[in-house]
C-alpha positions in Angstrom: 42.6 7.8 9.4 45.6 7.5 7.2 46.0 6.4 3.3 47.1 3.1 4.1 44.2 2.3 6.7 41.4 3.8 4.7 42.9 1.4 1.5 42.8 -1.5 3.9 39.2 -1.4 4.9 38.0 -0.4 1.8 39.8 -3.8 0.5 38.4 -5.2 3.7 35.3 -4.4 2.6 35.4 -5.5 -1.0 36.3 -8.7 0.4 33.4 -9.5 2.1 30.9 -7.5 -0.7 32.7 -10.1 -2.8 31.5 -13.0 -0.9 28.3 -12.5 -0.2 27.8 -11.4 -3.7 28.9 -15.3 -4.5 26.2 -16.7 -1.5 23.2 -14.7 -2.9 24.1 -15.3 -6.6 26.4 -18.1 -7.8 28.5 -17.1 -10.7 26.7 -20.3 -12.4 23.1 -18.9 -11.6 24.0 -15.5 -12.3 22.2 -13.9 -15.5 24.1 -11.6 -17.8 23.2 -8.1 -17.9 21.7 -8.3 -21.8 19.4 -10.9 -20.5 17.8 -8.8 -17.3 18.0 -5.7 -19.8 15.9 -7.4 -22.4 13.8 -8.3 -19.4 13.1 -5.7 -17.5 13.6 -2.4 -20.6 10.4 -2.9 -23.3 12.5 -0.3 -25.1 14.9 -2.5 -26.1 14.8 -5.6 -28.5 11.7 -6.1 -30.0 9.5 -3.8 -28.5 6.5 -3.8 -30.1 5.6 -7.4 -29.0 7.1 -6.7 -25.4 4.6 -3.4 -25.0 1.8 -5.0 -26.5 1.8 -7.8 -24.4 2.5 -5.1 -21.2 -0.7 -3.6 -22.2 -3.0 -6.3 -22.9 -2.2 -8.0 -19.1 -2.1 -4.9 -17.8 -5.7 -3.9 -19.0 -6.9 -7.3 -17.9 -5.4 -7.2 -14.5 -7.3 -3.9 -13.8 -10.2 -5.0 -15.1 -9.5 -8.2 -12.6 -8.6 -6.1 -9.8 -11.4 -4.1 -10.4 -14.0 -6.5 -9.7 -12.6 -8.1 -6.6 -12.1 -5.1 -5.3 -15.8 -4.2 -6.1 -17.1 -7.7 -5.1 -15.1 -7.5 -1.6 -13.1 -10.6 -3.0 -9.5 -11.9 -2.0 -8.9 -14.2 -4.1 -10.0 -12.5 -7.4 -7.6 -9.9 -6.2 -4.7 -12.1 -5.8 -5.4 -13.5 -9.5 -4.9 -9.8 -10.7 -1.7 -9.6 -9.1 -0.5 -12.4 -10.1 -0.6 -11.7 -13.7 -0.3 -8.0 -13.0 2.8 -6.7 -15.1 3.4 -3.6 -13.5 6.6 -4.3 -11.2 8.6 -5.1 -14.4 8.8 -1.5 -16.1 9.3 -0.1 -12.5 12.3 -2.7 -12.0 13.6 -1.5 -15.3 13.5 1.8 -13.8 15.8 0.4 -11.0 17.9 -1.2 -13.4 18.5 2.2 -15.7 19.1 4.3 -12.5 22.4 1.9 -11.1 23.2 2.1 -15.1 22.7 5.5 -15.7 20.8 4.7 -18.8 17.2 6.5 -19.7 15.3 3.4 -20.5 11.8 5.1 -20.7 10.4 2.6 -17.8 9.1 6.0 -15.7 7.1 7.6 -18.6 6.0 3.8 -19.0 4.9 3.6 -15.4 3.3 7.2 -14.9 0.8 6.1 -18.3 0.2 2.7 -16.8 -1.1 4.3 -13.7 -3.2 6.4 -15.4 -4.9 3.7 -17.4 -5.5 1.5 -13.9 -6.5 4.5 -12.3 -9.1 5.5 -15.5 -10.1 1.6 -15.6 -11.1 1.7 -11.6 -12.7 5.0 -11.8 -14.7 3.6 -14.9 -15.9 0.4 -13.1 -16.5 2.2 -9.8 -20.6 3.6 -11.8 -21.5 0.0 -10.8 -21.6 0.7 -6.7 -24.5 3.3 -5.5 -24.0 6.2 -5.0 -24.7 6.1 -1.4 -21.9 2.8 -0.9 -20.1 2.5 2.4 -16.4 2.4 1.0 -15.0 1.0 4.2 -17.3 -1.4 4.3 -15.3 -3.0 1.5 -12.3 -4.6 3.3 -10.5 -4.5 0.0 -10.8 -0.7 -0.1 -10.4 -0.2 3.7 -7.2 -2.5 3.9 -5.9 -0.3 1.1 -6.2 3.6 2.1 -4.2 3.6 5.2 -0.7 2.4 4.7 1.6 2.0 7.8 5.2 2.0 8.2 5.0 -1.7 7.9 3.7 -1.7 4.9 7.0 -0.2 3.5 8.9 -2.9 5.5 6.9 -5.5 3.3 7.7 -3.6 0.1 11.2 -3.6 0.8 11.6 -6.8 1.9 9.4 -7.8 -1.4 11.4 -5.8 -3.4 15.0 -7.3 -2.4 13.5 -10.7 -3.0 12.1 -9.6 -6.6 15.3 -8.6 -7.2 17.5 -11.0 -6.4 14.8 -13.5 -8.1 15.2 -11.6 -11.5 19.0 -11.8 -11.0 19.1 -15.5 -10.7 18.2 -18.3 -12.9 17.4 -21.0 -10.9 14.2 -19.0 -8.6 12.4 -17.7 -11.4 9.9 -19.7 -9.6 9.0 -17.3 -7.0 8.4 -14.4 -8.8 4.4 -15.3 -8.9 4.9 -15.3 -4.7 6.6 -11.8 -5.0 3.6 -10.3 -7.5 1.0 -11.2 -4.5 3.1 -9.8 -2.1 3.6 -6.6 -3.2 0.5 -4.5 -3.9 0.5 -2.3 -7.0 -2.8 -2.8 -9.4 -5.1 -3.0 -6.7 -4.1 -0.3 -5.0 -4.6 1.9 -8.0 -7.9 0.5 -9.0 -8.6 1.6 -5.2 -7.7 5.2 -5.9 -9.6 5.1 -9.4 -12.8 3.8 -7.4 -12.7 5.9 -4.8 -12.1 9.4 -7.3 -15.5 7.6 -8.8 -17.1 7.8 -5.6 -15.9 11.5 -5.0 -13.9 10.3 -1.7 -10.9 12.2 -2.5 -9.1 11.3 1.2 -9.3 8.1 0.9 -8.3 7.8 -2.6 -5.2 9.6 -1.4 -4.5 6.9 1.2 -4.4 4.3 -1.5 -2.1 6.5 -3.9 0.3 7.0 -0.8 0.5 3.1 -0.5 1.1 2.6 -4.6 3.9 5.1 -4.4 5.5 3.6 -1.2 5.5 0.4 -2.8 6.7 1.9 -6.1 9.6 3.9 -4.4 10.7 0.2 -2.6 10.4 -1.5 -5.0 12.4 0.8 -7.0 15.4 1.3 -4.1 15.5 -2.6 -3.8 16.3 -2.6 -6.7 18.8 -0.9 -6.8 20.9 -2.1 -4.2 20.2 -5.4 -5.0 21.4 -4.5 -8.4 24.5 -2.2 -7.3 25.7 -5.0 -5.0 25.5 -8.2 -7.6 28.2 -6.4 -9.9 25.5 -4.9 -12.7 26.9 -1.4 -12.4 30.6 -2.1 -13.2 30.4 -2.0 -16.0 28.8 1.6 -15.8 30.9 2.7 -13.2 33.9 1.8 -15.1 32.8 3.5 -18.1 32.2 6.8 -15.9 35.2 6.9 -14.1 32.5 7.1 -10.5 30.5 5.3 -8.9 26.6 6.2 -10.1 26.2 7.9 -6.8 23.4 10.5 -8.0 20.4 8.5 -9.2 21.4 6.6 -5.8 21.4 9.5 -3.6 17.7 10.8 -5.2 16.0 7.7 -4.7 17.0 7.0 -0.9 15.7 11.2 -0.9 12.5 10.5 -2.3 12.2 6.8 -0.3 12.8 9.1 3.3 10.1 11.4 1.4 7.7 8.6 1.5 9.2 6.9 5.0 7.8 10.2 6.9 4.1 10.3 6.0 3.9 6.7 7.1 5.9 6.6 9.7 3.1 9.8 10.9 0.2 7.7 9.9 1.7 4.9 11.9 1.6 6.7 14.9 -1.8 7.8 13.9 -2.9 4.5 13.4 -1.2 4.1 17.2 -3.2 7.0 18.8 -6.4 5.5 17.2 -6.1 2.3 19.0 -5.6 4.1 22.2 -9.1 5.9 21.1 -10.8 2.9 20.4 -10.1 1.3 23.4 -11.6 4.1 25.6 -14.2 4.5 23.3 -15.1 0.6 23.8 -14.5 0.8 27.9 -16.9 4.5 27.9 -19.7 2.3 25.8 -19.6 -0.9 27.7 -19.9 1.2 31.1 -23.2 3.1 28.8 -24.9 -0.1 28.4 -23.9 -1.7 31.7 -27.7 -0.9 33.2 -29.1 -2.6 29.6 -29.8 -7.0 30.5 -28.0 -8.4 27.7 -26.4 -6.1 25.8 -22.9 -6.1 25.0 -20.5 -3.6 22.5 -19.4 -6.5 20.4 -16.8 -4.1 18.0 -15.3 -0.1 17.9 -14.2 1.2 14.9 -12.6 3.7 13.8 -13.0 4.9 10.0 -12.9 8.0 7.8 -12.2 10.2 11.6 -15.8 8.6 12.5 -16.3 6.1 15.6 -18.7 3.4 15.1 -19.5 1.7 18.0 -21.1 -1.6 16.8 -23.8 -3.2 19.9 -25.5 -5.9 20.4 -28.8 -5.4 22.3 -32.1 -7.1 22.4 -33.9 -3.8 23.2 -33.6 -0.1 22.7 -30.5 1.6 23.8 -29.8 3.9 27.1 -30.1 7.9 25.8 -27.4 8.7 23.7 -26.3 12.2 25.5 -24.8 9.7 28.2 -22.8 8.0 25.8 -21.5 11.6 24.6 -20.4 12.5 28.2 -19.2 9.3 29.4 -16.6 10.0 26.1 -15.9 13.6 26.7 -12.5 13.8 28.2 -11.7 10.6 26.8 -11.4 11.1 22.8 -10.8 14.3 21.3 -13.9 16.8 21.1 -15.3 16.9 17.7 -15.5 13.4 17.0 -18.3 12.2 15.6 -19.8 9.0 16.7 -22.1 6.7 15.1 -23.7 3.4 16.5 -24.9 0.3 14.9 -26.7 -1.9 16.5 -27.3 -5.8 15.6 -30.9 -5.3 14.8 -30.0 -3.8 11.4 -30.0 -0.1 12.6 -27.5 2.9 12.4 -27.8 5.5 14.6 -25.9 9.3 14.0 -25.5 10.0 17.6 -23.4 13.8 17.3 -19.9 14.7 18.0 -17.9 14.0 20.8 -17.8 17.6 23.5 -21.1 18.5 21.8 -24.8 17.9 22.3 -26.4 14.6 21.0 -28.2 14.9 17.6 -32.0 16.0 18.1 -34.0 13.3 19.3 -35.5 12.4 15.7 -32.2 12.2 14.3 -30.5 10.3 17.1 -33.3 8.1 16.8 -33.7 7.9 13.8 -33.3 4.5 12.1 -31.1 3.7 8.7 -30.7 0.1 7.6 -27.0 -1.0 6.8 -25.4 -0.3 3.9 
């Protein structure tokens, strides 16, 4: 392509950057860069009220967070994110990378981590030590992230940013703090360390930093596009091309693991199902009985049935699975009378007849 043409689109192109620029923020509604810096940076200004204030909601939005998450409750959730602070410093940090300014917003956010994560650790000594963590659909919801989960953070994150940018929406930033998950995830991890379940604490931490990596690459292009790094890039002779270039690095670093445990999630279904087909056909001779639910939770399949009576010998379920599921699975079966039953591993022999017999009351 010669000079001339590549000047042309690049023109081309600044032309239409311009105008949508002017569609998503008004040159009447658009806030100066001082103002979203004295938002967004508790470095700057006066920053001993700004942190203080950080610290006390933070503290109290983890301690909120904490117990809905404890007391399996949505809406006490939702209050901690609302008044969670959390997604400002890590805007900040979106902010300082299109400026190519340190504005300490990532030592900010790896303490404030560290505090939620201490808080939920703290709290979790009030579950028994014998707790069912995926009973908890707050925990369970939280500890395997999807692909589509990033999509949400992304999408959450463009809106948060054009939101802060604007002076007229300031209204929906309470909508964007219960959309995008940061506290409670956390808390999850620190609960979850307390209950010495180190995998599924690592499922939560791999949603807090997908969210936090979204959030932060948002950010910037939101914050690239509306005209905040002219001034930068004017100053630098370039555009700020590296702190761009790491962040969509360490965003594909984060896009690969779920996009993996997507098709995990994917495969599991496809388990499930033939687990559910295999248990109906093993209680087909049983009057009334039914397999009401199959889940599949911490590599474990629980097969939950409804029955008036006692079940058909487990060894058949075993068999009428092998071939279907992977060998090595194990499988466990609750039954509507109140009873959980270790039935063995998938390819394998059923537990001894006490054991697979043997009754345990829900947890």
């Amino acid at each position: 392509m010669s000079y001339p043409s590549k000047c042309y689109f690049s023109w081309l192109f600044g032309c239409m950057m311009s105008k949508v620029r002017a569609r998503v923020l008004p040159a009447s509604q658009r806030r100066s860069l001082d103002e979203l810096t004295q938002d967004l940076v508790l470095s700057t200004g006066d920053t001993t009220s700004k942190r203080s204030a950080f610290w006390t909601m933070l503290t109290l939005s983890s301690v909120i967070a904490a117990g809905g998450v404890l007391t399996d409750s949505t809406a006490t959730v939702i209050g901690a994110m609302i008044i969670a602070p959390l997604s400002t410093p890590i805007m900040g940090i979106a902010l300082g990378s299109v400026l190519r300014r340190r504005t300490g917003s990532v030592t900010i956010v790896l303490l404030a981590c560290l505090l939620v994560i201490a808080l939920g650790t703290v709290m979790s000594v009030a579950l028994p030590s014998n707790y069912d963590l995926l009973s908890n659909s707050q925990i369970s919801s939280r500890t395997s992230p999807g692909l589509m989960d990033l999509i949400a953070a992304l999408a959450t994150g463009f809106a948060g940013a054009v939101a802060l940018a604007r002076r007229d929406v300031a209204a929906v930033l309470p909508g964007v703090a219960i959309a995008i998950s940061l506290v409670p995830p956390l808390v999850v991890v620190g609960v979850c360390l307390g209950q010495l379940s180190g995998w599924l604490a690592l499922g939560a931490l791999a949603l807090f930093v997908s969210n936090l990596f979204a959030l932060v690459f948002a950010g910037m292009v939101v914050f690239a596009a509306l005209g905040y790094a002219a001034e930068a890039d004017k100053a630098a002779g370039h555009p700020a091309r590296r702190a761009s270039v790491a962040m969509a690095l360490l965003f594909v670093v984060v896009l690969i693991p779920l996009t993996a445990n997507t098709a995990t999630t994917l495969l599991l279904n496809a388990w499930t199902n033939r687990t559910k087909d295999a248990a109906e056909q093993w209680l087909a001779a049983e009057p009334d009985a039914s397999v009401t639910s199959v889940d599949a939770n911490s590599r474990t399949m629980y097969i939950h049935v409804r029955t008036p009576g006692e079940i058909p010998p487990v060894q058949s379920l075993l068999d009428r699975l092998e071939g279907r599921i992977p060998n090595g699975i194990p499988v466990v079966v609750d039954t509507s009378r109140g009873r959980r039953i270790d039935v063995g591993k998938v390819g394998g022999e059923a537990s001894h007849s006490r054991h697979a017999s043997e009754i345990a009351p829900f947890r």
